[in-house]
Predicted model as a PDB file, atoms N, CA, C, CB and O in Angstrom, pLDDT in the B-factor column:
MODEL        1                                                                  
ATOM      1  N   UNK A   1      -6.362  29.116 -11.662  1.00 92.00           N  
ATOM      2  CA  UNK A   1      -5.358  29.117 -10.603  1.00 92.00           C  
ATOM      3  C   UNK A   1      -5.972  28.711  -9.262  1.00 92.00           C  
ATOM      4  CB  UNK A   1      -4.707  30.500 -10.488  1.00 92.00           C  
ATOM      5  O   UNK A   1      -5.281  28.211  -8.375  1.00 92.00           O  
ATOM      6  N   UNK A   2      -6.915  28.873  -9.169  1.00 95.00           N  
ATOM      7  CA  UNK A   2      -7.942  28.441  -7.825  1.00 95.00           C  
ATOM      8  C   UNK A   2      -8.318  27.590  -7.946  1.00 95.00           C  
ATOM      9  CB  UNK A   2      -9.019  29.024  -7.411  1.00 95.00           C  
ATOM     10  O   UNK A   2      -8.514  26.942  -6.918  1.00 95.00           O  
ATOM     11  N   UNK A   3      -8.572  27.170  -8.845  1.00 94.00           N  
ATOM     12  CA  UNK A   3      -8.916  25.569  -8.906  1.00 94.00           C  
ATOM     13  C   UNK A   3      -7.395  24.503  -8.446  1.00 94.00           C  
ATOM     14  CB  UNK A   3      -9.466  25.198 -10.821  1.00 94.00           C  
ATOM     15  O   UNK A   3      -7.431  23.434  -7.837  1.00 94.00           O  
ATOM     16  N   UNK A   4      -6.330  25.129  -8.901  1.00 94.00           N  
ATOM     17  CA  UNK A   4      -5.007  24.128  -8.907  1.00 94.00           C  
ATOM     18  C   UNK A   4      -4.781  24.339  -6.850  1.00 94.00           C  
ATOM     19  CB  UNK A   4      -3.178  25.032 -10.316  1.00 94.00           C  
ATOM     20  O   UNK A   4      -4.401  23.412  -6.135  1.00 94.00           O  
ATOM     21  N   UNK A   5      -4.989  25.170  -6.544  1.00 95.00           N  
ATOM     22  CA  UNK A   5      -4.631  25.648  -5.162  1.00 95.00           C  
ATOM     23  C   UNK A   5      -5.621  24.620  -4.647  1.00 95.00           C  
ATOM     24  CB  UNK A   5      -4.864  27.381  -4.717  1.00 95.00           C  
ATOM     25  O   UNK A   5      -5.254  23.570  -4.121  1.00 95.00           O  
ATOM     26  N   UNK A   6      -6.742  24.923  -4.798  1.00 94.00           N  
ATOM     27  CA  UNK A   6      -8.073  23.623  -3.939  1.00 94.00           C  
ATOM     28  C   UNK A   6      -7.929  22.175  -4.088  1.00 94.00           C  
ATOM     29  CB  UNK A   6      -9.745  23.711  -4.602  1.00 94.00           C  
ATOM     30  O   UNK A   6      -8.314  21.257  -3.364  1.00 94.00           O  
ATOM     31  N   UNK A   7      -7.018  22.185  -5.654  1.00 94.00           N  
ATOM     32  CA  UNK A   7      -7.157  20.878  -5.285  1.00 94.00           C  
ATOM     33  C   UNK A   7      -5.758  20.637  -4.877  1.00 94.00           C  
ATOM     34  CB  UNK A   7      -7.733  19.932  -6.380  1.00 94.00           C  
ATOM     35  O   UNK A   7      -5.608  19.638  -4.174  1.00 94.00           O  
ATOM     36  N   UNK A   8      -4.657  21.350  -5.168  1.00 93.00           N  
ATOM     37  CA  UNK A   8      -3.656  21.008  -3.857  1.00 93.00           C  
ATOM     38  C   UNK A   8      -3.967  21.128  -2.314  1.00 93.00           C  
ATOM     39  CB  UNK A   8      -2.519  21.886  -3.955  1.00 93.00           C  
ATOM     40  O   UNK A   8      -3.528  20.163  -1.688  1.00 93.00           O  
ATOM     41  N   UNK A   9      -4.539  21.962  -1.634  1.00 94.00           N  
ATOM     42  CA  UNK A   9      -5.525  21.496  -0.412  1.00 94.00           C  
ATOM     43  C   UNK A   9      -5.998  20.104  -0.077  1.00 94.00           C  
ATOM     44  CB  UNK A   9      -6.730  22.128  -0.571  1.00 94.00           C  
ATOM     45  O   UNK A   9      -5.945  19.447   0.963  1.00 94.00           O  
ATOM     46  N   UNK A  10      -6.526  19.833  -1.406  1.00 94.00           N  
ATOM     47  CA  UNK A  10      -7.629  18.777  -1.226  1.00 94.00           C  
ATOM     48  C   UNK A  10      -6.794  17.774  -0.636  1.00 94.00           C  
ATOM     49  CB  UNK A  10      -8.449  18.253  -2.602  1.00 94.00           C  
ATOM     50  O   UNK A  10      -6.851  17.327   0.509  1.00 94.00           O  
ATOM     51  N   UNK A  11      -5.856  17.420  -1.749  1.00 95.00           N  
ATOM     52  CA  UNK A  11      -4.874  16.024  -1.642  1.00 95.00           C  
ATOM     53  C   UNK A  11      -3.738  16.075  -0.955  1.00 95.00           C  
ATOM     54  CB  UNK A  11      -4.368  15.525  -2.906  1.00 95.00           C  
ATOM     55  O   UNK A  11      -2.828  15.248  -1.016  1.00 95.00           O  
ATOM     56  N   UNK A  12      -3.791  17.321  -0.107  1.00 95.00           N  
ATOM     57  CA  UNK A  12      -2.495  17.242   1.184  1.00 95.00           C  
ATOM     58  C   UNK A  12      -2.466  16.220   1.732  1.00 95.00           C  
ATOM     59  CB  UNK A  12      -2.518  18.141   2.392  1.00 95.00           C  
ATOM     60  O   UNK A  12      -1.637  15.325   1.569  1.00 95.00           O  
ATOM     61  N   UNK A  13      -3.867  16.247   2.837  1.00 94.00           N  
ATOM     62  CA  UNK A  13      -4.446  15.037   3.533  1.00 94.00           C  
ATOM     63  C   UNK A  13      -4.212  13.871   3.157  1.00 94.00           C  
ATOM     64  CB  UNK A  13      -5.640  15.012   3.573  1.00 94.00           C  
ATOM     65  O   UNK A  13      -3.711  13.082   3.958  1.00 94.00           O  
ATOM     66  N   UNK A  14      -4.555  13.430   1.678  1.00 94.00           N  
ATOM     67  CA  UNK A  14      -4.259  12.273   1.781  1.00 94.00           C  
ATOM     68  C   UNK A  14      -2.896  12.246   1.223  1.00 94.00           C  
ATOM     69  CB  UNK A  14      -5.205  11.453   1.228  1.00 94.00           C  
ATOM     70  O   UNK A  14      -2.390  11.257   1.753  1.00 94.00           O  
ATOM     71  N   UNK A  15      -1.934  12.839   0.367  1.00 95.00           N  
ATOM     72  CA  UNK A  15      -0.591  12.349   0.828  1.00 95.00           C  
ATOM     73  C   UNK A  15       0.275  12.410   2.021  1.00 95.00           C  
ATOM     74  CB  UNK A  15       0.061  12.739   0.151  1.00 95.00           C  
ATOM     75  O   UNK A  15       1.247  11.738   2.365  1.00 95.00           O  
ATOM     76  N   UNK A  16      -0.281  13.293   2.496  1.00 95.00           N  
ATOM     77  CA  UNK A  16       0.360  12.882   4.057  1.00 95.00           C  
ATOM     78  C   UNK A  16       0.114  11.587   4.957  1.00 95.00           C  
ATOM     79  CB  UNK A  16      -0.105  13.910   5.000  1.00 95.00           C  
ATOM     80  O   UNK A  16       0.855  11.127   5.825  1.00 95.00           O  
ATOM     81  N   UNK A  17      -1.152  11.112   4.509  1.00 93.00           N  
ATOM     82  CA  UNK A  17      -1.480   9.898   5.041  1.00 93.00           C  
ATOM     83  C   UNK A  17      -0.623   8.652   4.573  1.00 93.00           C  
ATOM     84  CB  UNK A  17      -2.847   9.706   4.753  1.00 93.00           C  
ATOM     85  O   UNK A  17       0.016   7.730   5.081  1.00 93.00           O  
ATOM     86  N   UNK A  18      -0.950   9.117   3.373  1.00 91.00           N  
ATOM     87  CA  UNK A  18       0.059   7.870   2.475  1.00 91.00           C  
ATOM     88  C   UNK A  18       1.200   7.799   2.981  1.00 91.00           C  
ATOM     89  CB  UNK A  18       0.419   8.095   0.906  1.00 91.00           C  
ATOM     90  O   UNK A  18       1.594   6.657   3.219  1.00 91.00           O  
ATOM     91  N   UNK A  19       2.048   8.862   3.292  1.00 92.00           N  
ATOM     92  CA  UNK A  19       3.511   9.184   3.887  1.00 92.00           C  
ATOM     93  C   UNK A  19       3.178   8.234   4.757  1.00 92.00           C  
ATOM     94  CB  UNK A  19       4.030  10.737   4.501  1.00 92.00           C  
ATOM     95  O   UNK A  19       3.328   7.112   4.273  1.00 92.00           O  
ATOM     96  N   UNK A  20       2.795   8.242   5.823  1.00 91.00           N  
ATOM     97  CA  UNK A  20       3.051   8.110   7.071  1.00 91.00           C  
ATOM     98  C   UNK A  20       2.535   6.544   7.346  1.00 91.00           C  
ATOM     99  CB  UNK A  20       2.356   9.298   7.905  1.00 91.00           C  
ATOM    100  O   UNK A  20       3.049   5.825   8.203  1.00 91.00           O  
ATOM    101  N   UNK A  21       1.422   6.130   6.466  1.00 87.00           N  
ATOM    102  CA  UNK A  21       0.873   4.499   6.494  1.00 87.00           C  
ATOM    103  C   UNK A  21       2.399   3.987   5.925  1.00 87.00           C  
ATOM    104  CB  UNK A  21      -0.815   4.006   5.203  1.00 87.00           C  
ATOM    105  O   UNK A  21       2.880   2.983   6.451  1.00 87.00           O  
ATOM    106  N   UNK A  22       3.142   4.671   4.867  1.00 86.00           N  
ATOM    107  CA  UNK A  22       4.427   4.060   4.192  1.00 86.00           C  
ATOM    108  C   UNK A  22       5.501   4.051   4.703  1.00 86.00           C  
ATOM    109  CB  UNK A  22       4.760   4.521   3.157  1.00 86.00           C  
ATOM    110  O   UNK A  22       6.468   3.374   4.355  1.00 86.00           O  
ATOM    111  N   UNK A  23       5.400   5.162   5.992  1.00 88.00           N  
ATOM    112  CA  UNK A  23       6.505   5.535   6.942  1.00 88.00           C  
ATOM    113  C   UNK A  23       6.488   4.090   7.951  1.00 88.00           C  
ATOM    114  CB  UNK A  23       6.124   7.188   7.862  1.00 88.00           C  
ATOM    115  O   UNK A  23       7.097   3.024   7.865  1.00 88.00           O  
ATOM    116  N   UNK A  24       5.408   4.666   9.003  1.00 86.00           N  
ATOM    117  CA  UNK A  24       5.445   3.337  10.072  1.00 86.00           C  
ATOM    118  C   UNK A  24       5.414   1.843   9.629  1.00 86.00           C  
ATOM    119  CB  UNK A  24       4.208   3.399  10.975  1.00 86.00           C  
ATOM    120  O   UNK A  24       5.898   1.036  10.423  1.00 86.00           O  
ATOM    121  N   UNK A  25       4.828   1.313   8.283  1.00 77.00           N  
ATOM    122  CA  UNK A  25       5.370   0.306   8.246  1.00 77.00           C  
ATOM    123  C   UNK A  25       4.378  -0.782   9.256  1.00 77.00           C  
ATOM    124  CB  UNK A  25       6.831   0.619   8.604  1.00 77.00           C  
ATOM    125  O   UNK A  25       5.029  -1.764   9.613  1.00 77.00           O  
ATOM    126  N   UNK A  26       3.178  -0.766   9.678  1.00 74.00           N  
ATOM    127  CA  UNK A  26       2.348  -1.537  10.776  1.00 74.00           C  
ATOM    128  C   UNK A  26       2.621  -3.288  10.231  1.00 74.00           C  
ATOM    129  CB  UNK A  26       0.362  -0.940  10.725  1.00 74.00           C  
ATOM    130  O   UNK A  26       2.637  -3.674   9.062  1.00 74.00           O  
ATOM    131  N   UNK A  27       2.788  -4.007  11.297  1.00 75.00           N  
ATOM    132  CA  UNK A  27       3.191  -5.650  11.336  1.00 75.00           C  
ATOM    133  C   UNK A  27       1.547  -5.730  10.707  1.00 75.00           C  
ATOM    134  CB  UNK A  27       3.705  -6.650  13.291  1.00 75.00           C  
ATOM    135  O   UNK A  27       0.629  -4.918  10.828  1.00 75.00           O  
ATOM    136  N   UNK A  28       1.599  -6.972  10.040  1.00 72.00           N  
ATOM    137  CA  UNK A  28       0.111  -7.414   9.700  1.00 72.00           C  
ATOM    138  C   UNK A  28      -0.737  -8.128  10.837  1.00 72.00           C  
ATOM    139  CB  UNK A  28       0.159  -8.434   8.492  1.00 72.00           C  
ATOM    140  O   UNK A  28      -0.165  -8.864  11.642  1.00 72.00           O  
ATOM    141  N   UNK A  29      -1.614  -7.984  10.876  1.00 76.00           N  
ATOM    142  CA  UNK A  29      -2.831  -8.731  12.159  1.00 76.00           C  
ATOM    143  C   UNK A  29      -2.400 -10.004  11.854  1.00 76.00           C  
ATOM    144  CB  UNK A  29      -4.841  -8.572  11.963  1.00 76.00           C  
ATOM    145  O   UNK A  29      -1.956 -10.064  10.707  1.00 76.00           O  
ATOM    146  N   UNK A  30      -2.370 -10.990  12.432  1.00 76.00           N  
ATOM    147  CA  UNK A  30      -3.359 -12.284  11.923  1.00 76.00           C  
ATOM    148  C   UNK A  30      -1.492 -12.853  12.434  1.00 76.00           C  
ATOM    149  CB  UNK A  30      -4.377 -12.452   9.622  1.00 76.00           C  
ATOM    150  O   UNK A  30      -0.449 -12.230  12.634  1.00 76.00           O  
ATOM    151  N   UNK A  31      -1.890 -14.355  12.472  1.00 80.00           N  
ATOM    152  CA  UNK A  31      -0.879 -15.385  12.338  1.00 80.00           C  
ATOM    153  C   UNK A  31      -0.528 -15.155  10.478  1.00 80.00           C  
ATOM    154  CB  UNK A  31      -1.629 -17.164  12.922  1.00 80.00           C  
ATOM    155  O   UNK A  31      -1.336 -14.766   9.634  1.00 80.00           O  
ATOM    156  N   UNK A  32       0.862 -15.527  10.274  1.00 76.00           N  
ATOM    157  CA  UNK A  32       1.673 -15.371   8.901  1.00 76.00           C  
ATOM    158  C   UNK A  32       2.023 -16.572   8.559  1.00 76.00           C  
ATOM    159  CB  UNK A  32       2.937 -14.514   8.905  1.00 76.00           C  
ATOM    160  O   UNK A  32       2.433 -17.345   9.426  1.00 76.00           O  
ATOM    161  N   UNK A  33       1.910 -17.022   7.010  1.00 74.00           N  
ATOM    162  CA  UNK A  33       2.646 -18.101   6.653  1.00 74.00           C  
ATOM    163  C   UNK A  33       4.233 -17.927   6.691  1.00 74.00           C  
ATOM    164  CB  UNK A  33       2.194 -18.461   5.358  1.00 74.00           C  
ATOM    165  O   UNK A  33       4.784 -16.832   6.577  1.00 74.00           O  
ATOM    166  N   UNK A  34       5.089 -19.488   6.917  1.00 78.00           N  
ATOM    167  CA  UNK A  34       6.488 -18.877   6.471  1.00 78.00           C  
ATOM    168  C   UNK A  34       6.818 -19.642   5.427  1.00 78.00           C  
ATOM    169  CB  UNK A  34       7.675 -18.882   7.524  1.00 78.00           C  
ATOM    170  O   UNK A  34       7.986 -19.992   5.256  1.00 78.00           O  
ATOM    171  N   UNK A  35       5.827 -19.998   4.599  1.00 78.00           N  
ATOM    172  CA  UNK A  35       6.126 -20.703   2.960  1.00 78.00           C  
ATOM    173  C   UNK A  35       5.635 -19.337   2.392  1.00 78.00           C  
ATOM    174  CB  UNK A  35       5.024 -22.410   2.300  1.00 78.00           C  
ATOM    175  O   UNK A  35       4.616 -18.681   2.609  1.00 78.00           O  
ATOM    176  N   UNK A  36       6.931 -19.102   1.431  1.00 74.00           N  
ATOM    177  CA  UNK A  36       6.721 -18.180   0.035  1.00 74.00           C  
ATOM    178  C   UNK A  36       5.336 -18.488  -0.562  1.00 74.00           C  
ATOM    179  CB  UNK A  36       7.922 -18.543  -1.217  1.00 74.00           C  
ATOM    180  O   UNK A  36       4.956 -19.622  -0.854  1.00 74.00           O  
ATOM    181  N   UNK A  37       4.579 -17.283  -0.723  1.00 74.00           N  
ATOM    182  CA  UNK A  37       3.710 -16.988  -2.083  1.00 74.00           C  
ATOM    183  C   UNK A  37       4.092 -17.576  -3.197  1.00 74.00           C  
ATOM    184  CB  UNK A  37       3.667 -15.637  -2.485  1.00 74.00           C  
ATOM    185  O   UNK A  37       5.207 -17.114  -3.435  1.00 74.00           O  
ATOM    186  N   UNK A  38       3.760 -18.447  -4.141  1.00 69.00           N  
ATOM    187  CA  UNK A  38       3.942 -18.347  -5.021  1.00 69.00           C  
ATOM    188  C   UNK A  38       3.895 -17.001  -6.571  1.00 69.00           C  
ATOM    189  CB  UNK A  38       3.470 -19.206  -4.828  1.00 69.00           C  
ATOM    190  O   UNK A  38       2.717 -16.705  -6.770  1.00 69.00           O  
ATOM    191  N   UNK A  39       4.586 -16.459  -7.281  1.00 70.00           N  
ATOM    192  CA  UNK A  39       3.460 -15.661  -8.230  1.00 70.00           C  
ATOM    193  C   UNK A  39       3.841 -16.202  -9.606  1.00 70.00           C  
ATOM    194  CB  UNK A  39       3.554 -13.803  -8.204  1.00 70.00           C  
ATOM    195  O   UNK A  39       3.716 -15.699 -10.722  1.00 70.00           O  
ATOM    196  N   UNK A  40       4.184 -17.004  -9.331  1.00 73.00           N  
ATOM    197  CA  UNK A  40       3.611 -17.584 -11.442  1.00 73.00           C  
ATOM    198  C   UNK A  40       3.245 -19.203 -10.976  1.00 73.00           C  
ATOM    199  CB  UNK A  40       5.633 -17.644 -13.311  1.00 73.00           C  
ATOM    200  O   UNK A  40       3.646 -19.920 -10.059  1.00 73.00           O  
ATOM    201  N   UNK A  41       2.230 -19.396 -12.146  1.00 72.00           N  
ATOM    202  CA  UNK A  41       1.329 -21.267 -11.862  1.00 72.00           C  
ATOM    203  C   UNK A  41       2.686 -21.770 -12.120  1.00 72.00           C  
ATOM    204  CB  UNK A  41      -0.281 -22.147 -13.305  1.00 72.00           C  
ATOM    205  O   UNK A  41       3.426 -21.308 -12.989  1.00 72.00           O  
ATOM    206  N   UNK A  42       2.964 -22.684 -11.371  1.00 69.00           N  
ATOM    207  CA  UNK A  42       4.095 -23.582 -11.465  1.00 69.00           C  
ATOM    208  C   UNK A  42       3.717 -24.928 -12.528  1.00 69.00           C  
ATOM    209  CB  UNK A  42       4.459 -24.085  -9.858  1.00 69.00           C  
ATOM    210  O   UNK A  42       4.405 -25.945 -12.609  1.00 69.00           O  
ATOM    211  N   UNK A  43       2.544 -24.676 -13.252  1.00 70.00           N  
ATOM    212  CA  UNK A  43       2.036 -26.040 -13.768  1.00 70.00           C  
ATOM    213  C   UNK A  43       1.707 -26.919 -13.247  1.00 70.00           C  
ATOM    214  CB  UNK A  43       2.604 -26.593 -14.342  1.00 70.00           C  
ATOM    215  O   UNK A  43       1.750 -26.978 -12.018  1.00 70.00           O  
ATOM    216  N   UNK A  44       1.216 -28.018 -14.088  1.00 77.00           N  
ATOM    217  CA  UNK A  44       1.110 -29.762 -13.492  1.00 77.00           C  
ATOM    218  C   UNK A  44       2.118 -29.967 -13.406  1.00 77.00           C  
ATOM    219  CB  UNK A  44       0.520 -30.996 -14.238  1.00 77.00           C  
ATOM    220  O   UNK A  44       3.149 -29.697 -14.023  1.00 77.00           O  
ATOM    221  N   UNK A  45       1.558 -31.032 -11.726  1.00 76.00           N  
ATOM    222  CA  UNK A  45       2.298 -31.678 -11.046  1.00 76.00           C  
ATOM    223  C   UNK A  45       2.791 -32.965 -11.734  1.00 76.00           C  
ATOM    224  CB  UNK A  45       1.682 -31.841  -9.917  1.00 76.00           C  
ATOM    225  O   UNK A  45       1.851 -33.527 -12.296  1.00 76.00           O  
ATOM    226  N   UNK A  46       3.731 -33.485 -11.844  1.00 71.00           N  
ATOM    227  CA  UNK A  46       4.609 -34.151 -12.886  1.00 71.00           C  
ATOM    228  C   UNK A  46       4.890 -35.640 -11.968  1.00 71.00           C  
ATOM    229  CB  UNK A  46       6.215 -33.085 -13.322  1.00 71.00           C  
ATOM    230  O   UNK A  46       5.590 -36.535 -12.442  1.00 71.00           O  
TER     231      UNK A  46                                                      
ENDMDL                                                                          
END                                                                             
């Protein structure tokens, strides 16, 4: 039972962090493309 309590302690911290990096939502650094990612190989070019 002390063991389940410590490690709920443990990992407060970091789900609260997680909350809150998932909450605010921060803009990314850097200049952004505005062409889509691709995510599947589109193949040869034809």
């Amino acid at each position: 039972m002390r063991a389940l309590v410590a490690a709920a302690i443990g990992l407060a911290p970091v789900l609260l962090f997680i909350l809150l990096v998932s909450v605010v939502d921060l803009p990314p650094d850097g200049p952004t493309s505005p062409k889509p990612l691709l995510t599947a190989d589109p193949g040869p070019k034809k």
